[in-house]
C-alpha positions in Angstrom: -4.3 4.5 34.3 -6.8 6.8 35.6 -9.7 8.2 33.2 -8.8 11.6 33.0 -5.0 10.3 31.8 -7.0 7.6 29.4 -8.9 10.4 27.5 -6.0 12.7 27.5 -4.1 10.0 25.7 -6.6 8.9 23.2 -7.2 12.5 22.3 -3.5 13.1 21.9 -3.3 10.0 19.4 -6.3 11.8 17.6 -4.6 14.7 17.3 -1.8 12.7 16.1 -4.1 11.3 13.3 -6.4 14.1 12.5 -4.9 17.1 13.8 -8.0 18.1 15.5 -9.5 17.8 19.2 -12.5 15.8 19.2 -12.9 13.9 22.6 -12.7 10.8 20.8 -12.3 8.4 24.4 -15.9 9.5 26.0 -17.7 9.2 22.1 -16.0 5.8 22.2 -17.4 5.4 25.4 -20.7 6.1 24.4 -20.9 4.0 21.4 -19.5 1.0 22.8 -21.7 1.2 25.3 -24.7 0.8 23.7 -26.3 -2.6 22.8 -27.7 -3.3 19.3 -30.3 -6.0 19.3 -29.3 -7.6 23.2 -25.6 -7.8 21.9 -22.2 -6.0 22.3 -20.3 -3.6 20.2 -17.4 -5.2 18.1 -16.1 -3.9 15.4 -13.3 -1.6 13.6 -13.3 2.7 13.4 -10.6 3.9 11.3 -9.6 7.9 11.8 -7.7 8.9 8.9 -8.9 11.4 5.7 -8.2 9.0 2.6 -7.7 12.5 0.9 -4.6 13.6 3.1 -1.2 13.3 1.0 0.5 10.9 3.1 -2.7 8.6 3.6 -3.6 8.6 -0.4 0.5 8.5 -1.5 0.6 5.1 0.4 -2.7 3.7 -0.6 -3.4 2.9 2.6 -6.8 3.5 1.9 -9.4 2.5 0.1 -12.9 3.8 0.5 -15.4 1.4 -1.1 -19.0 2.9 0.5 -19.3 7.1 0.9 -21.9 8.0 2.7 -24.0 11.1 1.4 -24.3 12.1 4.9 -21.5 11.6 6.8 -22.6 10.9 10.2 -21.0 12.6 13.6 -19.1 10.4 15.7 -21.0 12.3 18.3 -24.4 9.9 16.9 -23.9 7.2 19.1 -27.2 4.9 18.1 -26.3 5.3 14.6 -22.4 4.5 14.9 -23.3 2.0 16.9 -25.0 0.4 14.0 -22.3 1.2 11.5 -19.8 -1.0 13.5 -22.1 -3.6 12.6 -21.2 -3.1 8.9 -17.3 -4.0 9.6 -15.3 -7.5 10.1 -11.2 -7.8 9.8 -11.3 -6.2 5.9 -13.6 -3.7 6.4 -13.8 -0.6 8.9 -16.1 2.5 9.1 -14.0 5.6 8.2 -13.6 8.5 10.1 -11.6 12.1 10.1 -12.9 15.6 10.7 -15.1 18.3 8.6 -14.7 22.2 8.3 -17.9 22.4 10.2 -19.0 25.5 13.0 -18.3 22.6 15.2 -15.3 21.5 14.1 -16.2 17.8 14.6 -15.0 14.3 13.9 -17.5 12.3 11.1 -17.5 9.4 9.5 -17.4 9.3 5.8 -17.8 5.7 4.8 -16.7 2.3 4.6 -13.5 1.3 2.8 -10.5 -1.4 3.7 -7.3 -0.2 5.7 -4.0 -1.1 6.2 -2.0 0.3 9.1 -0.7 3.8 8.8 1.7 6.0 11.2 -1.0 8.7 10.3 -3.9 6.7 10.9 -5.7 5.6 14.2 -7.5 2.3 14.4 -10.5 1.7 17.1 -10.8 -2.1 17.5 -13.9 -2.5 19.8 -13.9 -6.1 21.2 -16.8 -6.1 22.7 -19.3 -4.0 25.1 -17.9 -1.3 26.4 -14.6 -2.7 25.6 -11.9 -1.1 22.6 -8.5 -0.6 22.2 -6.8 1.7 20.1 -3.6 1.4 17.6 -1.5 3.5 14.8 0.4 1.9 12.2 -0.3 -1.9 14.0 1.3 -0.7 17.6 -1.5 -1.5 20.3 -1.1 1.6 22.6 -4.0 1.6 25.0 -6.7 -0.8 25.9 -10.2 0.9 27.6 -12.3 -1.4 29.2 -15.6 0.1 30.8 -13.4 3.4 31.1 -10.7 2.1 32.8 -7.7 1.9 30.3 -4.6 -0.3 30.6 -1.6 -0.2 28.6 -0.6 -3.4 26.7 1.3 -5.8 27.7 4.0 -7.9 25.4 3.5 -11.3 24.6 4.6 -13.8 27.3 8.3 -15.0 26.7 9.3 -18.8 27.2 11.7 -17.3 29.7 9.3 -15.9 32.5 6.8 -18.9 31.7 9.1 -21.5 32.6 10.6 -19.1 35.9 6.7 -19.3 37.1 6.1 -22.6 36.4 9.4 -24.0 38.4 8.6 -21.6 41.4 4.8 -22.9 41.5 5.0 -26.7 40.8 9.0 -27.1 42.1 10.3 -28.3 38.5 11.5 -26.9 35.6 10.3 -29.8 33.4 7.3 -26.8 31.6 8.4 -27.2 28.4 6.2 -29.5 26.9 3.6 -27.4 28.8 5.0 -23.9 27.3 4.4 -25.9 24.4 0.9 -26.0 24.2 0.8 -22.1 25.8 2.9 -20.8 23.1 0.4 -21.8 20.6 -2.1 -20.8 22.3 -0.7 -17.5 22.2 0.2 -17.4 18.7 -3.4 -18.6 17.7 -4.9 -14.7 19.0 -7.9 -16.0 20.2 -8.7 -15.4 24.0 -8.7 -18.3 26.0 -7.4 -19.3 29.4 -5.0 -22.1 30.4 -5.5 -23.5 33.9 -2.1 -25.9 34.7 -2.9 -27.8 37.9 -1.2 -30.4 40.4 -3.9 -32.3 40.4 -5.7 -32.0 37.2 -7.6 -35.4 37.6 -9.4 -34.5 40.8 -9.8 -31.3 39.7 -11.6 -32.3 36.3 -14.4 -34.3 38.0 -14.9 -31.8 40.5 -15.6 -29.2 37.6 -17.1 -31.9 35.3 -20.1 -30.7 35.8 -19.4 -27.2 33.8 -16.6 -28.7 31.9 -16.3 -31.3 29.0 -13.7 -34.3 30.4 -11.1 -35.7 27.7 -8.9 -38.8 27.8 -5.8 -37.2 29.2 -3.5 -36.8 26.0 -1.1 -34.2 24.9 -2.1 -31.5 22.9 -0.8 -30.4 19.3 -0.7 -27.0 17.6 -4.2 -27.4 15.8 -6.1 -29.2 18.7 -4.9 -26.0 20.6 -6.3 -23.6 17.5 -9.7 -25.8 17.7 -9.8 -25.5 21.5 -9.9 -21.8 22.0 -13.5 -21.9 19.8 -14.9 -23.2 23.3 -15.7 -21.0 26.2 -14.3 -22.0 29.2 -10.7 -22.6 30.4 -8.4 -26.0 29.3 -7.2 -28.0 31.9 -3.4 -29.3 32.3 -1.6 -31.2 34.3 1.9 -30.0 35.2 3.2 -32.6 32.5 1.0 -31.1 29.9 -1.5 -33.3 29.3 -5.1 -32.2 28.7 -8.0 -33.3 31.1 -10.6 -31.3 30.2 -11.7 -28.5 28.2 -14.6 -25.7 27.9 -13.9 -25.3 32.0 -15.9 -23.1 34.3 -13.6 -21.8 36.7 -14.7 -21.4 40.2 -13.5 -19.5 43.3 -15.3 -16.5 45.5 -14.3 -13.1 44.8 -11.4 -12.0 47.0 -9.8 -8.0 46.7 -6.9 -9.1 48.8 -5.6 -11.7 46.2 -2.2 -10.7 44.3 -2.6 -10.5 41.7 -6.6 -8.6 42.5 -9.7 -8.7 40.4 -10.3 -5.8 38.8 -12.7 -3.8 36.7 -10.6 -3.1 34.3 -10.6 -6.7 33.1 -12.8 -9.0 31.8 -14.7 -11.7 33.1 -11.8 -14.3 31.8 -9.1 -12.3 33.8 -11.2 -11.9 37.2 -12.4 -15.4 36.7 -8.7 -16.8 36.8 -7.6 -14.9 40.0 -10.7 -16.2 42.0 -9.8 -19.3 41.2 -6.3 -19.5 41.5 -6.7 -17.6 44.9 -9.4 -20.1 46.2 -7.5 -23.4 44.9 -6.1 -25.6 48.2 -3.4 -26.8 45.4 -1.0 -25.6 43.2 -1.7 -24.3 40.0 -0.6 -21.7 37.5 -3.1 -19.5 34.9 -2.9 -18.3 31.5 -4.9 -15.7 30.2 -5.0 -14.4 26.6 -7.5 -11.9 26.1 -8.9 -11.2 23.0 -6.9 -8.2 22.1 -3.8 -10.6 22.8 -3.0 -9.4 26.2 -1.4 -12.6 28.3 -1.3 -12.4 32.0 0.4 -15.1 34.3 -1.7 -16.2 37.6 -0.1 -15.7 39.7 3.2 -13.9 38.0 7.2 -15.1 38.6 8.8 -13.6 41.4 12.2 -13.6 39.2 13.6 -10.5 37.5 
C-alpha cells in the first residue's frame, strides 16, 4: 500500500472515530519519529471523546489524568513524551476541540477498552505504529510504508511448507513449538534447518548453543525474551538460541527485503536466500504479524 492510500485510510478510520479530518497518519509520522533520550517511540494513543454517548454508555473509558492544557496532536516533541506515560493499561487520550482550527488534542490519560467508536494507535517502536478499532488490527505503518495485517499462521499452510521444503510431512512436533510461539505475542523468529548442527557452530559465535532437546510451551515463552532467532532441526529439536542470522542483501529473493519491514523480517530473507541448505523461517513480529520464509506454494 502506497502512502497516499495509507493516509487516506488512517484519516478515514479517524473520521470514523471522531468525525473530523485531522491528518492523523503524517502527525503519527512525526511523532514516532522522533527519539526521546536515544530511544524509540512505543506506546498507546487512544482517539475517542470519553464524553460522546456511545463511548461514556459503555464505560469504555475511563479518564484518570486531564490535562489543563490539552496538547495538539500537531506538538510532536511533547506527544512524543506523553507516549512515555503509557504501558498495556494506560493510553494518552485524544479526540478533537471546537477550535478555529478544528484540530485533534489530547486530553489526558485514562484506561481503555476496545470500542467500535474508538481508534487505538499502538506505536511499537521508531517510526513504527499500527492502528485498530474495537481490537480489529487494520493497518500497520512502518517508516511510512503501511501493510495490511496478516492472520495468524494456520497449522494447515505450516505443515504444506514444511513438507515441500524438507520432503516430509513429519512438522508436527515442529508446528508444535511454532504454534506457541505464536500464541506467546512476542516477536521472535524461528529458523528450522536441515542441518541445524553445523549450522549452530557456524553461528556460535553470535548465538548461544543448547544441548539439542525439545522444546515445551514455557521454554518457548522464556525464549522469545532473547534477541536473536531459535534454531531447529527439521525434527524439532532446539540447537541454539539468541541467533544472529546472516546472509547478504539480495532484492531478487522471493520473498524480497523490504522497507516496509523490520530488521527481524529482512534479516530472515537474507538468510534464507543465502543458505546452501534447506531451511524454513518464522517470523512473528511484534504486532503479531507471522510470515513464512519462504511461503507454500499450495493453495
Amino acid at each position: 500500500m502506497n502512502r497516499t492510500a495509507a493516509s487516506e485510510l488512517v484519516d478515514g478510520l479517524t473520521r470514523r472515530a471522531s468525525e473530523i479530518h485531522a491528518d492523523l497518519f503524517s502527525k503519527i509520522e512525526a511523532i514516532t519519529s522522533r527519539l526521546y533520550e536515544r530511544s524509540g517511540a512505543r506506546g498507546r494513543l487512544v482517539i475517542a471523546n470519553s464524553e460522546k454517548h456511545e463511548i461514556k454508555q459503555s464505560n469504555a473509558i475511563d479518564l484518570r489524568v486531564r490535562f489543563e492544557h490539552p496538547v495538539s496532536i500537531g506538538e510532536e516533541r511533547t506527544m512524543r513524551k506523553l507516549l512515555e506515560l503509557t504501558d498495556d493499561e494506560t493510553a494518552v487520550l485524544a479526540a478533537h476541540q471546537d477550535t478555529p482550527q478544528w484540530d485533534m488534542y489530547a486530553y489526558g490519560l485514562g484506561t481503555y477498552r476496545p470500542h467500535p467508536k474508538a481508534l487505538e494507535i499502538a506505536v511499537i517502536g521508531h517510526a513504527e505504529w499500527q492502528a485498530s478499532i474495537d481490537n480489529k488490527k487494520l493497518v500497520r505503518v512502518s517508516y511510512g510504508h503501511a501493510s495490511l495485517p496478516k492472520p495468524k499462521l494456520e497449522a494447515h499452510k505450516f505443515l504444506d511448507a514444511f513438507e515441500e521444503t524438507f520432503g516430509t510431512r513429519n512438522g508436527d512436533a515442529v508446528w508444535s513449538v511454532v504454534q506457541a510461539a505464536v500464541d506467546t505475542g512476542r516477536g521472535m523468529t524461528i529458523a528450522i534447518s536441515e542441518e541445524p548442527e553445523s549450522e549452530a557452530h557456524r553461528l556460535s559465535g553470535q548465538a548461544v548453543l543448547v544441548e539439542p532437546h525439545l522444546l515445551d510451551a514455557a521454554e518457548v515463552i522464556r525464549l522469545g525474551r532473547v534477541d536473536g532467532a531459535v534454531l531447529l532441526g527439521s525434527d524439532a529439536n532446539c540447537h541454539a538460541l539468541g541467533v544472529i542470522l546472516d546472509g547478504l542483501a539480495s532484492g531478487a529473493s522471493k520473498p524480497s527485503e523490504s522497507r516496509s519491514r523490520g530488521s527481524r523480517y529482512n534479516s530472515a530473507v537474507r538468510y534464507q536466500a543465502a543458505a546452501n541448505h534447506r531451511s524454513l523461517l518464522v517470523v512473528i513480529s511484534d504486532d503479531g504479524m507471522v510470515d513464512l520464509i519462504p511461503e507454500s506454494d499450495a493453495g
